[in-house]
MMTF fields as JSON, N, C-alpha, C and O atoms, coordinates in Angstrom:
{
  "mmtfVersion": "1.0.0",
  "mmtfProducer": "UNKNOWN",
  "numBonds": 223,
  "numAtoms": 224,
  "numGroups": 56,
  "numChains": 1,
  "numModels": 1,
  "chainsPerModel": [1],
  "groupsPerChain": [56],
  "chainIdList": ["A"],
  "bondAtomList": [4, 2, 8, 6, 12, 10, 16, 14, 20, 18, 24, 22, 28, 26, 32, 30, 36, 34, 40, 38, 44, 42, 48, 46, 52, 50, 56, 54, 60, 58, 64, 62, 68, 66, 72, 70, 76, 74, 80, 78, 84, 82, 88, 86, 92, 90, 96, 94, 100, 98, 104, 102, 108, 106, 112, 110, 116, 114, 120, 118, 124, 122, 128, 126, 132, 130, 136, 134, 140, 138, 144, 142, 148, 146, 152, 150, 156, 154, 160, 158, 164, 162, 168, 166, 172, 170, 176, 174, 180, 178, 184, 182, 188, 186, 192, 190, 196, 194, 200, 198, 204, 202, 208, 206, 212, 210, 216, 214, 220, 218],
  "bondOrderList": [1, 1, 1, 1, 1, 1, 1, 1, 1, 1, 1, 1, 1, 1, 1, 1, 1, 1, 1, 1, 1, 1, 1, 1, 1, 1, 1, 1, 1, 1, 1, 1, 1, 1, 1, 1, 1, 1, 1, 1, 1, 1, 1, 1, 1, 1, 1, 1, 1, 1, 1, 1, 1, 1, 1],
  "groupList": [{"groupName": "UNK", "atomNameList": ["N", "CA", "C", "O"], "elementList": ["N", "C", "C", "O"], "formalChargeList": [0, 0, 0, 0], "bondAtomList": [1, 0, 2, 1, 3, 2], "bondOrderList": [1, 1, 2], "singleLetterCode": "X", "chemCompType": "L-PEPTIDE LINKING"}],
  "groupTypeList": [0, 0, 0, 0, 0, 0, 0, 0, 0, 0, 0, 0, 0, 0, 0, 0, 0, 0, 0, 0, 0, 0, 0, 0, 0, 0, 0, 0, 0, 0, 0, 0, 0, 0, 0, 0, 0, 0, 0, 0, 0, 0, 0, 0, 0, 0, 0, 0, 0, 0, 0, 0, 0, 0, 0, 0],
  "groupIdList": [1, 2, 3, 4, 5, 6, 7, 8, 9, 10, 11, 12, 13, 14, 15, 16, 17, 18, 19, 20, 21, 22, 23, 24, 25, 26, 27, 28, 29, 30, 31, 32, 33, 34, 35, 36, 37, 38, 39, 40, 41, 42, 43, 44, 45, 46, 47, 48, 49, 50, 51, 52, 53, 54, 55, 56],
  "secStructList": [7, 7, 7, 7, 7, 7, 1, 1, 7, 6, 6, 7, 2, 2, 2, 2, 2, 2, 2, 2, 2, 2, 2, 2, 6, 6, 6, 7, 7, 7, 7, 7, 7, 7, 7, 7, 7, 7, 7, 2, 2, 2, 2, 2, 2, 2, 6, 6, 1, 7, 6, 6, 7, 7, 7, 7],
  "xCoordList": [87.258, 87.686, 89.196, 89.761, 89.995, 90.981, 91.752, 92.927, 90.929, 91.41, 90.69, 89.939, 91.308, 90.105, 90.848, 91.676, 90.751, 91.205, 90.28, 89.067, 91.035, 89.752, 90.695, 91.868, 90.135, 90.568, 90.028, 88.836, 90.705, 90.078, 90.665, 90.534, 91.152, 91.686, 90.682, 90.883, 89.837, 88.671, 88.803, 89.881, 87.405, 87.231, 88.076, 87.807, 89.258, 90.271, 90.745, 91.037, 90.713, 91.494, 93.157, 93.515, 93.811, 94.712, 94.9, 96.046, 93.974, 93.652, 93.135, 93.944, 92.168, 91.889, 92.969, 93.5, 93.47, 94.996, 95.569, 95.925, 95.8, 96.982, 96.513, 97.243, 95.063, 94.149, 94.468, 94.429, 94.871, 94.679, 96.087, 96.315, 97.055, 98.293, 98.825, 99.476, 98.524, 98.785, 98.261, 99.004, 97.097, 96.621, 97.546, 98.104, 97.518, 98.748, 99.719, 100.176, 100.447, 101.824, 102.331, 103.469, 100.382, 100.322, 100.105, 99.628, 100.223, 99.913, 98.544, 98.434, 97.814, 96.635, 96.724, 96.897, 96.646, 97.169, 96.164, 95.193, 96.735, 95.244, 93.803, 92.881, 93.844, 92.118, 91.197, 91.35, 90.404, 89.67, 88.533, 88.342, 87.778, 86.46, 86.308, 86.214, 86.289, 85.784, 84.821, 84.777, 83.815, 82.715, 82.321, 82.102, 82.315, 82.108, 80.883, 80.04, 81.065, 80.094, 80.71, 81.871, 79.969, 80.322, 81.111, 80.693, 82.489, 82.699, 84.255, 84.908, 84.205, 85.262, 86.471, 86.846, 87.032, 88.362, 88.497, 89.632, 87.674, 87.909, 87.979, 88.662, 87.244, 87.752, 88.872, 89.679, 89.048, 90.765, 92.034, 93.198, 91.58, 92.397, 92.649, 93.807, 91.477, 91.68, 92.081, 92.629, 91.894, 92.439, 94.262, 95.005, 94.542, 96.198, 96.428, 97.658, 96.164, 96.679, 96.5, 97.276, 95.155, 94.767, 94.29, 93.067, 94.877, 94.84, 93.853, 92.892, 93.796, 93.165, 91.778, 90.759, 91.819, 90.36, 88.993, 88.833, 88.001, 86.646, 86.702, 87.806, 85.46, 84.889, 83.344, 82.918, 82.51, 81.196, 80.693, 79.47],
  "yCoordList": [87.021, 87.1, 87.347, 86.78, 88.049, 88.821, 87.882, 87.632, 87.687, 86.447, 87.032, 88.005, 85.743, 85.11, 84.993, 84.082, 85.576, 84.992, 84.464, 84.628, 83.881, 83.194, 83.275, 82.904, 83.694, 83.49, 84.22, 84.509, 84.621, 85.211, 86.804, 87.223, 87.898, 88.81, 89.813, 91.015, 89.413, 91.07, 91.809, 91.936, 92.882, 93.913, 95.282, 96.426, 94.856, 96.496, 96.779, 96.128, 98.452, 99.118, 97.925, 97.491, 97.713, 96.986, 95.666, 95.394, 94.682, 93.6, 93.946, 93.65, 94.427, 95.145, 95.785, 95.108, 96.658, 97.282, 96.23, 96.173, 95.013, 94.397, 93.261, 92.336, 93.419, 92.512, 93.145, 92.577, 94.88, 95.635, 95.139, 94.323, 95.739, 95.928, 94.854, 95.085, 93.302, 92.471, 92.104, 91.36, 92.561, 92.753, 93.826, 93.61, 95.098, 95.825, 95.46, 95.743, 94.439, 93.886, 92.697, 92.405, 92.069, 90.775, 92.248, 91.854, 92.981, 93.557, 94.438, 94.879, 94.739, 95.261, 97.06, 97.567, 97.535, 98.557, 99.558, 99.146, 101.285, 101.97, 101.654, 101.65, 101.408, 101.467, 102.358, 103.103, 102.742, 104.358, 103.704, 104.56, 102.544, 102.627, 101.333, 100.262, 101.578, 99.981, 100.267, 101.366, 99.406, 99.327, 98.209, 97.002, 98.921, 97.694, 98.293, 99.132, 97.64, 98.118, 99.391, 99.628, 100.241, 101.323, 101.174, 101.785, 100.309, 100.297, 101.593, 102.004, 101.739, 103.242, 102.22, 102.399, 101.493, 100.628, 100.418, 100.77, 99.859, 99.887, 100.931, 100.752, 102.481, 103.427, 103.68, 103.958, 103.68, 104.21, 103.236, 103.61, 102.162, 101.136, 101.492, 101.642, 101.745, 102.05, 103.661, 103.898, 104.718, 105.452, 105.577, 106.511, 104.674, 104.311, 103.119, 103.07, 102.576, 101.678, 102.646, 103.158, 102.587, 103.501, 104.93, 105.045, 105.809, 107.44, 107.872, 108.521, 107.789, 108.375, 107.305, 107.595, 106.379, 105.775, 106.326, 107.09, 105.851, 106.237, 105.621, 105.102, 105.239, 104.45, 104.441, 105.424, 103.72, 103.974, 103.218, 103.24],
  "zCoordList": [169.95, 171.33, 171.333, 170.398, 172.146, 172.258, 173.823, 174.092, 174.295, 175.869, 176.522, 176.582, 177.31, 178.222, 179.835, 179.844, 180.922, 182.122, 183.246, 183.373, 183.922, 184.649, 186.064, 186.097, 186.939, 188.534, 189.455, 189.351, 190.425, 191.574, 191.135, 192.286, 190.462, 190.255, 190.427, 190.251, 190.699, 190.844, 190.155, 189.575, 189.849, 188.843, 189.322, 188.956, 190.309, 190.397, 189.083, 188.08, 189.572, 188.165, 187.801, 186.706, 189.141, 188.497, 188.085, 187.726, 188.041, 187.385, 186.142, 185.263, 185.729, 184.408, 183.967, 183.086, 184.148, 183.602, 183.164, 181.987, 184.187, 183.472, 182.592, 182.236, 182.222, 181.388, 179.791, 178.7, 180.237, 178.962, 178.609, 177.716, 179.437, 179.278, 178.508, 177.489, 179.052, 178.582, 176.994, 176.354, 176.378, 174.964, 174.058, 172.982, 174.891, 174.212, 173.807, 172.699, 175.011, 175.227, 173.643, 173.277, 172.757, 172.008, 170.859, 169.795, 170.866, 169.498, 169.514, 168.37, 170.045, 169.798, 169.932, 171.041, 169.237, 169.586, 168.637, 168.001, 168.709, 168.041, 168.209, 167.393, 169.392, 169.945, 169.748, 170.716, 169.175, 169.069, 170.204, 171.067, 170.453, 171.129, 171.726, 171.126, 173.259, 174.005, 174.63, 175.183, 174.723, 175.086, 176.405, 176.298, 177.46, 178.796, 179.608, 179.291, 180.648, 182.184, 182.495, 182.159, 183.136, 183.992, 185.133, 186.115, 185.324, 186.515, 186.184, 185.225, 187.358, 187.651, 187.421, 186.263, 187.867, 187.549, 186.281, 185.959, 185.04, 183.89, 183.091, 182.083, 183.287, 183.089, 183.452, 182.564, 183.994, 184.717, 183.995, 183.851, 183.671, 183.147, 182.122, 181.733, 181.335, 179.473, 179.271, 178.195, 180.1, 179.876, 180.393, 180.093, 181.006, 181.472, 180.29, 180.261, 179.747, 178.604, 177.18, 176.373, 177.348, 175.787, 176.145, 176.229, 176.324, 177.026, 175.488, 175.902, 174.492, 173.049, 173.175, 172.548, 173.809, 173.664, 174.089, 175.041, 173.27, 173.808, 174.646, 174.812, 175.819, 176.657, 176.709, 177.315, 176.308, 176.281, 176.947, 177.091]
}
């Protein structure tokens, strides 16, 4: 597990963004492939954090 948040932040592209951003921000970096739900906000998120990532 990579973290964990817990609150009221909803599944917007910009709560996810700053879910990514903030993993980027600890080191995680060179992503080739994340794997989630189909929602349009988390696409949009991982391609604005990780632009070279898959999304499946």
């Amino acid at each position: 597990m990579l973290g964990m948040w817990a609150g009221t932040g909803g599944e917007g592209a910009k709560t996810v963004g700053g879910y990514l951003t903030e993993l980027r921000n600890r080191g995680v970096e060179d992503v080739f492939m994340v794997c989630s739900d189909g929602l349009k906000a988390v696409t949009d998120a991982i391609e604005q954090v990780w632009p070279l990532a898959v999304h499946q």
